[in-house]
VMD Tcl script that draws the C-alpha trace (Angstrom):
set ca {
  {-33.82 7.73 10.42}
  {-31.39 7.97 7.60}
  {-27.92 7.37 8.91}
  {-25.37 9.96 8.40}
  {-23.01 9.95 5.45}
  {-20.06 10.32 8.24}
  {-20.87 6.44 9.62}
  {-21.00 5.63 5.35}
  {-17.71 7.36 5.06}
  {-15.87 5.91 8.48}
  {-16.77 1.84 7.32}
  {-15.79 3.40 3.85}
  {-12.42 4.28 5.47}
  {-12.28 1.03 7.26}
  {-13.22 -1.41 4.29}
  {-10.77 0.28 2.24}
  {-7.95 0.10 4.76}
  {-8.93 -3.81 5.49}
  {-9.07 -4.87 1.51}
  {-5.65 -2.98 0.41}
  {-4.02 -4.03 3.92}
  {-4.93 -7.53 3.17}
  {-3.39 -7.23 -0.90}
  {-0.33 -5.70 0.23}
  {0.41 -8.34 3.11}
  {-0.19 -11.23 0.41}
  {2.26 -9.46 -1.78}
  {4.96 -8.69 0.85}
  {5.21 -11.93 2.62}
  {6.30 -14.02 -0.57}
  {8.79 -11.13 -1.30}
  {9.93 -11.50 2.34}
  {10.18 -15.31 1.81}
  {12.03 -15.55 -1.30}
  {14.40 -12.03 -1.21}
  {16.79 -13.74 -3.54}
  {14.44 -14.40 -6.07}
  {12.76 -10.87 -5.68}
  {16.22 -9.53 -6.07}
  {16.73 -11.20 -9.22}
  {13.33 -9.99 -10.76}
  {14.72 -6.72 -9.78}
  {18.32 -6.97 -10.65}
  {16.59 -7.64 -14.00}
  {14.56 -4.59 -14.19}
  {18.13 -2.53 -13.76}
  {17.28 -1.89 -9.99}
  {20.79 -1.96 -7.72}
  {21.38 -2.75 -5.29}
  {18.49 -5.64 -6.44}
  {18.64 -7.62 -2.72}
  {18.34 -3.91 -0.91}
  {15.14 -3.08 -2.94}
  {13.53 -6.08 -2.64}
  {14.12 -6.03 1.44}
  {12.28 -2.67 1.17}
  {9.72 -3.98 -1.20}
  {8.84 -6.97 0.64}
  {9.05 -4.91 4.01}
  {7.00 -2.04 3.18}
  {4.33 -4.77 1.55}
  {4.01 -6.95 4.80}
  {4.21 -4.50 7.49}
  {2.83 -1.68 5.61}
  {-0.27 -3.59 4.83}
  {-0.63 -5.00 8.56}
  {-0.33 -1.14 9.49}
  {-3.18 -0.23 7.00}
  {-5.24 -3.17 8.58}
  {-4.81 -1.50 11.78}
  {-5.28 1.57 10.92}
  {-1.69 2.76 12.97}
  {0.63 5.10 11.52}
  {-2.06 4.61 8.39}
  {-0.75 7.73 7.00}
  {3.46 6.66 7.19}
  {2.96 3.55 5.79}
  {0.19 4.90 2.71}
  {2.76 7.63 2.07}
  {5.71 4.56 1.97}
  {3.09 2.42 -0.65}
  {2.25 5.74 -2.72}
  {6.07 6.25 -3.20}
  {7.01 2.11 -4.31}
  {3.68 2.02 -6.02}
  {4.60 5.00 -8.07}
  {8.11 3.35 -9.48}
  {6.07 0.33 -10.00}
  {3.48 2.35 -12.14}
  {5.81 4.26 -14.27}
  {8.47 1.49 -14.75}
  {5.60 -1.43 -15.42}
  {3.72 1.07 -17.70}
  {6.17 2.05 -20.09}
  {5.81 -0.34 -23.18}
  {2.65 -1.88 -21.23}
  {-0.72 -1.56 -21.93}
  {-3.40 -0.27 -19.29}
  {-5.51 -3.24 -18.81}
  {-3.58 -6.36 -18.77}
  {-1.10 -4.03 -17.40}
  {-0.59 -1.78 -15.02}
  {-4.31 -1.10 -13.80}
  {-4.03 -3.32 -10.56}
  {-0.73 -1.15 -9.52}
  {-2.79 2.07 -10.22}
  {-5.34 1.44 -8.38}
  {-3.43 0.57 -5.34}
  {-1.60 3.60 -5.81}
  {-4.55 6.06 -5.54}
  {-6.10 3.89 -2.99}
  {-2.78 4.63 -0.66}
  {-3.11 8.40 -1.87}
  {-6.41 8.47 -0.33}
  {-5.16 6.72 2.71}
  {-1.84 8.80 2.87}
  {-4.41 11.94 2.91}
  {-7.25 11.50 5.19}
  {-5.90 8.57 7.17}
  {-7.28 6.00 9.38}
  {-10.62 6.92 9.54}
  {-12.72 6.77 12.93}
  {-12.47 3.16 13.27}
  {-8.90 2.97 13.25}
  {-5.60 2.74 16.44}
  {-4.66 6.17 14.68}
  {-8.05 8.01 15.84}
  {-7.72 5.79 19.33}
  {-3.99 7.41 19.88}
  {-5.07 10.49 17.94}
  {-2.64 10.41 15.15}
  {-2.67 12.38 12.73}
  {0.44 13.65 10.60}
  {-1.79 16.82 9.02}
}
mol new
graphics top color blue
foreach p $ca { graphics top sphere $p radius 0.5 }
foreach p [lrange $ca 0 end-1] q [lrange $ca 1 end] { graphics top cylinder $p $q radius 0.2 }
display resetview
């Protein structure tokens, strides 16, 4: 018996949500540990105010990511990644080429825009508590 593409699609879902969760958490807790550096990075980049952004950077990282993991709220906190991850795109890839560049960022963007759109998958809290934004 050939297993369904549905089961394929649900440990898709799940691998997905366990691989970015676990990038964006690595990302976010330095940012969380080191906000003044963060802020200076930013300050840098002609963000302002630098400390607020990199509280929100840092915050939608860690928790974000441990929200993926868990598949809860998966579509709040992909919708929160898509929107950082698409000022990091634009402002890393002007003057920058694409590999070397800003491909990492890219792909973590689409990844969330997949996640923002179908959402937890089966094998998620979201499909235990039935949430679902749309």
């Amino acid at each position: 018996m050939i297993p369904s593409l549905l089961v394929f699609s649900d440990y898709g879902i799940l691998a997905l949500r366990l691989v970015l969760g676990a990038i964006l958490v690595a990302h976010g807790w330095p940012k969380l540990r080191n906000i003044a550096a963060v802020a200076d990075t930013l300050r840098a980049m002609g963000f302002r105010p630098a400390r607020v952004w990199a509280v929100v950077a840092g915050t939608v990282e860690f928790f974000g990511g441990l929200l993926i993991i868990f598949g809860l709220f998966t579509q709040i906190a992909a919708l929160l990644t898509v929107v950082e991850f698409l000022v990091i795109v634009f402002k890393k890839r002007s003057g920058n080429r694409f590999v070397g560049g800003y491909e990492f960022e890219l792909l973590i963007l689409v990844a969330s825009v997949l996640l923002a759109t179908i959402g937890g998958g089966s094998v998620s809290l979201d499909d235990m508590f039935r949430i679902l934004l749309y």
